[in-house]
N, C-alpha and C positions, 0 to 999 in steps of 0.2 A: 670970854664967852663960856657959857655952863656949857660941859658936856652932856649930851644925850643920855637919859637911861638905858642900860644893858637891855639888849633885845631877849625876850625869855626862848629857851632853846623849844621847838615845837612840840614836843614830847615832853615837856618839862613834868607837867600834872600826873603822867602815868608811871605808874610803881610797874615792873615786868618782876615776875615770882616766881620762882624757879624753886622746885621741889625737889630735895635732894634725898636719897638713902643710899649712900654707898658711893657716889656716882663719881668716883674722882675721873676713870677715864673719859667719857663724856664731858663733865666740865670741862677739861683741859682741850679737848676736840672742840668743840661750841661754844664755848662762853666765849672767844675773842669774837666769832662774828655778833652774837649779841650786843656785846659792847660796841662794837665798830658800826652797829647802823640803827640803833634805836634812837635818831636822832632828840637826844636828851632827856630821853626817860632817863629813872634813876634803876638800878637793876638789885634786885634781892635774892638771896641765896636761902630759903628757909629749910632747915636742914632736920631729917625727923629721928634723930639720934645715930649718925653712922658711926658705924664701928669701924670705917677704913682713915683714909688722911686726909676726906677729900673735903672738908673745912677749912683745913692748916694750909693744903695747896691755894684754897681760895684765896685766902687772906694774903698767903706770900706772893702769888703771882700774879693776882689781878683785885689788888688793892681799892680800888674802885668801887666792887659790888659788899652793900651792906650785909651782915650774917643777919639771921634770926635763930636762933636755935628754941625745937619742941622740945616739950619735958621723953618726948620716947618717940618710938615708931607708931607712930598715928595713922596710918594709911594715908590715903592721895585726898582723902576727903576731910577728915580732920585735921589734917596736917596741915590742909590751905584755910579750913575754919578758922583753926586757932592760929596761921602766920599771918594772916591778914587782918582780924584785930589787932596787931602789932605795928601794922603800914600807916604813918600817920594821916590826917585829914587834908592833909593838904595835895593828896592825891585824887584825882577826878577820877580817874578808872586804873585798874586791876588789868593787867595781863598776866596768865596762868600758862607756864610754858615749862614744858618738857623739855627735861636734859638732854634727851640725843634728838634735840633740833636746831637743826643748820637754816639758822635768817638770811634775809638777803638783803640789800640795798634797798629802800622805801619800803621795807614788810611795813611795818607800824604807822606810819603817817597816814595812807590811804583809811584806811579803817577810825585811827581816831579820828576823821574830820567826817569820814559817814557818821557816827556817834555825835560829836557837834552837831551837826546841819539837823538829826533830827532826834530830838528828845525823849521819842519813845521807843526806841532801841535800847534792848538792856545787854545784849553779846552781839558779838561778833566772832567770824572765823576767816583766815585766808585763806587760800588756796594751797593744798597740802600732798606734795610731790614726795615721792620716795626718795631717802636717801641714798646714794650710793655715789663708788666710785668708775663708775661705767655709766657713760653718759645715756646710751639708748634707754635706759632700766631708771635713770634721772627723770625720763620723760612720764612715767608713769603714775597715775593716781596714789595714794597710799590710802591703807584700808582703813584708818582711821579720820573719816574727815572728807578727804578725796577736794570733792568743789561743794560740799554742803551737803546736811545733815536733813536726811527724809522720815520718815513713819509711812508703814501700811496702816489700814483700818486696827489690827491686832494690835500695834505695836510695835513692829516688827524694823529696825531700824537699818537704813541703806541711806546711798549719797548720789548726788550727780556724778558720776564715773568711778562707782564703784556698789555693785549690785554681788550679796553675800561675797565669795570670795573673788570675783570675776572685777580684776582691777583694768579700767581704760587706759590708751595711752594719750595724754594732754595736746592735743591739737587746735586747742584754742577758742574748743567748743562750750566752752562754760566760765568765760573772761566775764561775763553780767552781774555786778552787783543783784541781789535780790531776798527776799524774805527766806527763811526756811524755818522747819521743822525743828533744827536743834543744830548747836554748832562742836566743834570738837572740842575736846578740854587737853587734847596735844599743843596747840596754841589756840586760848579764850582771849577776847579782850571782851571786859565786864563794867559796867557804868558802876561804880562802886556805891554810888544811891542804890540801885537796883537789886545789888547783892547782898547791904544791908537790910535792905526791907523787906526780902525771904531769906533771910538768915543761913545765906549760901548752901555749901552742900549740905544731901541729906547725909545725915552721921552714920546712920546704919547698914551705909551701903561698902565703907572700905576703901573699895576702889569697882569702879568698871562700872559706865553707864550712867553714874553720877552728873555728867553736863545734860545727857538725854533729862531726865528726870529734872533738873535744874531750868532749862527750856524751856519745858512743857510748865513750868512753875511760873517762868516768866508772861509766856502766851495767857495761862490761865487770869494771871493777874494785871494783863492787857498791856504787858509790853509786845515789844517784837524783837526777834533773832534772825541776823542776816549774814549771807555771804557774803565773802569783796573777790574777785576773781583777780583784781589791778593789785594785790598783795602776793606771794608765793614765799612759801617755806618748804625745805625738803625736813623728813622724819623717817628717823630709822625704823622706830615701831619695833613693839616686843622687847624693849630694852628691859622692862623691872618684869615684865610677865610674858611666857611665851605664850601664844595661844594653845599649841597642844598641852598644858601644862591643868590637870584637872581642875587648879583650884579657880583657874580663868574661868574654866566650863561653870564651876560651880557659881561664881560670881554674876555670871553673866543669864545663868538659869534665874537666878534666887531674885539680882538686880530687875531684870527684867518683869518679870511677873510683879515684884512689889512699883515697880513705876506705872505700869499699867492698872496696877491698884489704885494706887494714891492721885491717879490725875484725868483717869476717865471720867466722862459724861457719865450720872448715873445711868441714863435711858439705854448707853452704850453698852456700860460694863456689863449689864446682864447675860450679853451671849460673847463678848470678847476676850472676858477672864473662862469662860469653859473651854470655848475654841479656844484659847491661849495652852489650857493644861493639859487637850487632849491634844496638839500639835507638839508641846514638848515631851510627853509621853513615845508618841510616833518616832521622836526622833532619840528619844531615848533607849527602845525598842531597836531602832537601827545600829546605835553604837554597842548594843550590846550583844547582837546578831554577829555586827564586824570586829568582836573581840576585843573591844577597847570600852573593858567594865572598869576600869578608875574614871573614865567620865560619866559611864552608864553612872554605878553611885555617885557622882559629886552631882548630878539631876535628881537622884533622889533625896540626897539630904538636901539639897536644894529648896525642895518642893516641901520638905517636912521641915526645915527652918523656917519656911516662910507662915505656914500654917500655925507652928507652936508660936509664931511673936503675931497672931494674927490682929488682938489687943491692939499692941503698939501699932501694927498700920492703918486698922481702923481709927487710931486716934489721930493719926497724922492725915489720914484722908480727911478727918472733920475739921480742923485746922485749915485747909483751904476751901472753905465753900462755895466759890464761883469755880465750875468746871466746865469748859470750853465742849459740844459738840465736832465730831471733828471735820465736817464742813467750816467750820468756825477760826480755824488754824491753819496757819499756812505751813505747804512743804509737808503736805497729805496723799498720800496717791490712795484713792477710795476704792480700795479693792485689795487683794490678797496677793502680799508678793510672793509668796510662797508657791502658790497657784504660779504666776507669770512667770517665774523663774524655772522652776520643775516641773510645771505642768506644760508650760505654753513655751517653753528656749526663749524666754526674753531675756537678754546676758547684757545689756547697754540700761541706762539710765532711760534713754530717746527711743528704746524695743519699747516702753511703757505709755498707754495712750495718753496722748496730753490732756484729755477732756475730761479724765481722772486723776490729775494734779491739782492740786490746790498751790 
């Protein structure tokens, strides 16, 4: 009697891509859970030129994960541009995952069968717990991600359980699968049709804010981006940049302002890119009142990079010409977090009126 065909491992179609600069100790701490539960993806190490060993570590200890190696240090955004053209065809989606993140038992399944079941989903994110080795501090949101990725009117970007620095503790209030705003690029998983056909990150952003802008690319061109609550990943966070660290500030000023360029409603942009530069002004203003002028400057040359390539972002805003109102998008809250948060003590995701969520 013929035997049976090999049943395909469930994960078989997803490539998991792991961004490396440096990272030998991270790999060595992480990569065995990765291995141990991505029930049969295959897992990738794209490495953006390190100068330490943690290639040679790959190769000798965990045999398994394929290398790709970039011509240099690409940042987090070309370095996945150009490793992902390398991933062959026979992968249906891209997972984008950070080195100091600890997987868990069924991360990956949950999420690729939401992406099966419905075709117009281009990302996804899970649920993204801090890491640590103290379990109460295990229970907490982490600031990049948390339960899913929101937008104010401005642009302004926060998560279910975790509102500016003001992280929740997970009690199981945000387990719901559901649409959002933008997913985290700490662990992305991306329909790789989707990713090809806006030609993934944008280039001139480096690093930081890149999935935001990526998102909002997708919604624009009528996909959707969702959470899975039924997935959990912890993340150390701040591992290649710290936040106090100006060139963050600077990235995050500069990023910021050009996504909100590139993918607002014209009808919108006209007063949300003013409010946007006299908000970061106000707050540039304050860091330099409290004596922390290396970020004061890394908002001005922020503001003054963005202006001198202003060329290049008007050409990449025409480049997209369907631009989404943002009643139009979900994982919107219509109103000013900035106002709810400093104005009004709204510190919880759920202080936020529902009747202004989208």
């Amino acid at each position: 009697m013929a035997s049976s065909p090999p049943v395909a491992a469930p994960c078989a179609d997803v490539a998991v891509v792991i961004l490396n600069w440096n990272g030998r100790a991270f790999l060595r701490q992480f990569l065995p859970s990765v291995l141990a539960f991505s029930d049969g993806a295959t897992v990738f190490l794209a490495d953006n030129a390190s100068t330490d060993d943690s290639v040679a570590v790959v190769e000798q200890e965990f045999p398994a994960v394929q290398i790709i190696r970039n011509a240099g240090n690409l940042g987090f955004c070309e370095g996945y541009n150009q490793a992902l053209t390398q991933v062959g065809p026979e992968f249906r989606y891209y997972v984008l995952l950070n080195s100091d993140v600890e997987v868990t038992a069924g991360w990956l399944r949950p999420q690729r069968e939401l992406l099966e079941d419905n075709p117009r989903i281009a990302a996804c994110q899970p649920k993204i717990r801090q890491y640590s080795t103290v379990a109460t501090e295990r229970q907490q949101f982490e600031y990049a991600g948390a339960g899913g990725g929101y937008l104010d009117q401005l642009g302004y970007p926060f998560c279910r359980g975790r509102l500016f620095d003001t992280l929740e503790t997970d009690t199981g209030q945000y387990e719901d699968p559901r649409p959002v705003a933008w997913a985290t690029g700490a662990c992305l998983l991306v329909r790789a049709e989707a990713w090809r056909a806006l030609g993934g990150f944008e280039p001139a952003f480096f690093a930081h804010m890149e999935e935001i802008d990526l998102c909002w690319r997708f919604q624009n061109a009528g996909w959707q981006v969702w959470y899975h609550g039924g997935s959990t990943v912890f993340h150390v966070g701040g591992g290649t940049l710290h936040k106090s660290n100006p060139r963050k500030t600077y990235l995050n000023f500069h990023n910021g302002l050009a996504l909100v360029y590139k993918n607002t409603h014209s009808a919108e942009l006209v007063w949300v890119l003013p409010a946007r530069l006299l908000l970061d002004w106000v707050a540039a203003v304050r860091l330099f009142l409290q004596n922390h002028r290396a970020d004061y400057w890394a908002i001005v040359r922020a503001h003054a990079d963005f202006f001198f390539r202003r060329s290049y972002w008007r050409q990449r805003r025409r480049e997209q010409p369907t631009k989404l109102r943002s009643t139009e998008r979900a994982g919107i809250y219509e109103g000013s977090l900035v106002w709810a948060y400093f104005g009004r003590g709204q510190r919880k995701f759920t202080d936020l009126p529902a009747d202004k969520l989208t």
